[in-house]
C-alpha positions in Angstrom: 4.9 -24.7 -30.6 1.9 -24.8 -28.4 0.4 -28.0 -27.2 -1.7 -29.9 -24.1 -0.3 -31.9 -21.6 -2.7 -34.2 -20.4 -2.7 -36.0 -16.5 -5.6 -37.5 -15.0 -8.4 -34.8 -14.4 -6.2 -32.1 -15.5 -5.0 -31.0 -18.8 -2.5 -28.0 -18.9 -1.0 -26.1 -22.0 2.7 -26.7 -22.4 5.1 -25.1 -24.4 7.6 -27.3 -26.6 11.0 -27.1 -27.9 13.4 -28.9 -30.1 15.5 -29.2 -27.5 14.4 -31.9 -25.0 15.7 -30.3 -22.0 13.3 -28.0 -19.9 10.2 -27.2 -21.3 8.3 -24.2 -20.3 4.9 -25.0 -18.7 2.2 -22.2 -19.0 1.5 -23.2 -15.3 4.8 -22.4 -14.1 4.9 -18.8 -16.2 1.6 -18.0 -14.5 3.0 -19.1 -11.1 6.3 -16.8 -11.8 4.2 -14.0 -13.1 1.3 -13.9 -10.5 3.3 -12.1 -7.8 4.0 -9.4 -10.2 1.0 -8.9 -11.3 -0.6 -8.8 -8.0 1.7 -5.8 -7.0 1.4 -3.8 -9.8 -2.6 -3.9 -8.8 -2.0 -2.5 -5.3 0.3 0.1 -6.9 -2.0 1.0 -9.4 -4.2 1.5 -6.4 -7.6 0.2 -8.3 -9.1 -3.5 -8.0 -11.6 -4.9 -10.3 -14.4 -4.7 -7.6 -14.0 -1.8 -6.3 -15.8 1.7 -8.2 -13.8 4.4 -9.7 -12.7 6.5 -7.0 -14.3 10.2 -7.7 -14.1 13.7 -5.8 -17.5 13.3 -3.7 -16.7 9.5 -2.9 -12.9 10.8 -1.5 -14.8 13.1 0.7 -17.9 11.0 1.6 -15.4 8.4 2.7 -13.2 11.1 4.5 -16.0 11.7 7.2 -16.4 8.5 7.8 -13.5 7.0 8.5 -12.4 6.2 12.0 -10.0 8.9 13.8 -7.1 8.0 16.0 -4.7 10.3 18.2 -1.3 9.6 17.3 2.1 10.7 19.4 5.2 11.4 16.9 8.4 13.0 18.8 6.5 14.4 21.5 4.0 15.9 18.9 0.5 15.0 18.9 -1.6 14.2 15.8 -4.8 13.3 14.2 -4.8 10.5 11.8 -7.9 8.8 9.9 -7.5 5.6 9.9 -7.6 3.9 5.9 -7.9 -0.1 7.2 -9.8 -1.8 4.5 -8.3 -2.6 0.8 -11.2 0.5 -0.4 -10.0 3.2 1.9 -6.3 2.2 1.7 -6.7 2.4 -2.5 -8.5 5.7 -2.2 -6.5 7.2 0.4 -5.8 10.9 0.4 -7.0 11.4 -3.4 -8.4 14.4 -4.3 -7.7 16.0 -1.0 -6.8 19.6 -1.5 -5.8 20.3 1.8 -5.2 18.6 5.4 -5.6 20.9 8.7 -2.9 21.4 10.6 -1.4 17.7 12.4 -3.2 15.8 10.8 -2.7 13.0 8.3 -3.8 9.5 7.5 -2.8 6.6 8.6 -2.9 3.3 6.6 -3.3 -0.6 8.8 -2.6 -3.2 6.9 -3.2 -6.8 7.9 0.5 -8.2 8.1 3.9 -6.4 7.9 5.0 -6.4 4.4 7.2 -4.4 1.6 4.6 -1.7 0.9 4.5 0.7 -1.8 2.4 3.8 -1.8 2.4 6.9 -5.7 0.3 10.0 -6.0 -2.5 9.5 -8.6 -5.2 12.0 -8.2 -3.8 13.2 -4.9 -3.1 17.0 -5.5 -1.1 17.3 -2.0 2.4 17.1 -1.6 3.1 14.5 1.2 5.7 12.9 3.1 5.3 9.3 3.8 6.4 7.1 7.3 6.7 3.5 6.7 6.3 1.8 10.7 7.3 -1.1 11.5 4.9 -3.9 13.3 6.9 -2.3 16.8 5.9 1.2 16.1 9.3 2.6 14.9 9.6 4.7 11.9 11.6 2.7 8.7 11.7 4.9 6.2 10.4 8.6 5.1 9.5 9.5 1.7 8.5 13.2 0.2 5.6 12.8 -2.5 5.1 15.6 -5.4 1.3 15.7 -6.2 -0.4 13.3 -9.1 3.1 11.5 -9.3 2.7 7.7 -10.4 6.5 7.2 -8.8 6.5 4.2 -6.4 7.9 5.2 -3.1 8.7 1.9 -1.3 9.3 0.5 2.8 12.9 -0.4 3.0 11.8 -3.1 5.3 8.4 -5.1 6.2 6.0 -2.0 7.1 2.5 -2.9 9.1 1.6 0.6 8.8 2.3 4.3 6.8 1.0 7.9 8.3 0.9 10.4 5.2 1.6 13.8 6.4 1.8 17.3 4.9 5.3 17.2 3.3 7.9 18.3 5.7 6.1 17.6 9.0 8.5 14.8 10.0 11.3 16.9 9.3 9.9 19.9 10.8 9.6 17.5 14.1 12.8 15.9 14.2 11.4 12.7 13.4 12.9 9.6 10.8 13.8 6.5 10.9 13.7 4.6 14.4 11.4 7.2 15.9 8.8 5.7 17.8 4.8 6.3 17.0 2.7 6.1 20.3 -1.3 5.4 19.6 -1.1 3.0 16.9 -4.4 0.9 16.6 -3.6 -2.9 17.3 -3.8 -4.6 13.7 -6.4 -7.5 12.9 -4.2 -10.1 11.6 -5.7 -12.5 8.6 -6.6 -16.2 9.7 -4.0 -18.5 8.4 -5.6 -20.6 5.2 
């Protein structure tokens, strides 16, 4: 049965049983469920606010992001940099190619279990999760327009998407070190 629990200024739905012993409170299921919900929106990749990413805004927002030199096992790169929730959800989509050492590289806020899949990107890539000292975690190879999750082993503050092979190619994987990252703007406390 569904019901209200009233307390002062507050009134919350409940759900009762026969059973006097714990009863379910829609608060609590929200609470449990939130977290879940919240990552399967930054898997998904798309947030309520944001438009529909399309070919021409992938490559409008490809010129205009930010460019950094990176150093990967004594190889140098060029990375764009994707540090905002809008670049970091478009990413590499709809890319049909990437010249030669170059990739992008995603900033997030705070070092976290992050989670990256392949909608609308046509490129095979391989995936490095870094850590928040600038060491390689983990590497992940990812087939084009795949919705698979590949996931951090370990809190990652940032992930370079490279043509698929290139760490291989340059002896790097976990524990190599990633000279050139840009220092990361850490969210105020609430």
């Amino acid at each position: 049965m569904f019901g209200s629990q009233s307390r002062p200024g507050l009134a919350s739905p409940v759900f009762f049983c026969r059973n006097p012993a714990p009863v379910l409170n829609l608060t609590i299921i929200l609470r449990l469920a939130l977290p879940v919900l919240l990552a399967w929106g930054s898997l998904s990749g798309v947030h309520a606010h944001e438009p529909p990413v399309t070919k021409q805004s992938a490559h409008a927002q490809s010129a205009e992001l930010p460019r950094v030199p990176l150093e990967i096992a004594d190889r140098r790169i060029t990375a764009e940099v994707a540090a905002d929730d809008s670049s970091r959800a478009r990413g590499l989509m709809f890319r049909e190619r990437l010249p030669a050492d170059h990739g992008m590289l995603f900033v997030f806020p705070e070092a976290s279990q992050q989670c990256f899949w392949m909608k609308n990107t046509p490129l095979p890539l391989s995936l490095a999760f870094i850590d928040d000292q600038g060491r390689i975690i983990s590497l992940a190879d990812m087939e084009p327009h795949s919705l698979q999750p590949h996931c951090a082993i370990a809190p990652a503050l940032y992930a370079l998407e490279m043509e698929q092979g290139w760490f291989a190619r340059h002896g790097a994987g976990p524990g190599t070190p990633v000279h050139g990252l840009p220092r990361v703007q850490r969210r105020a406390a609430k």
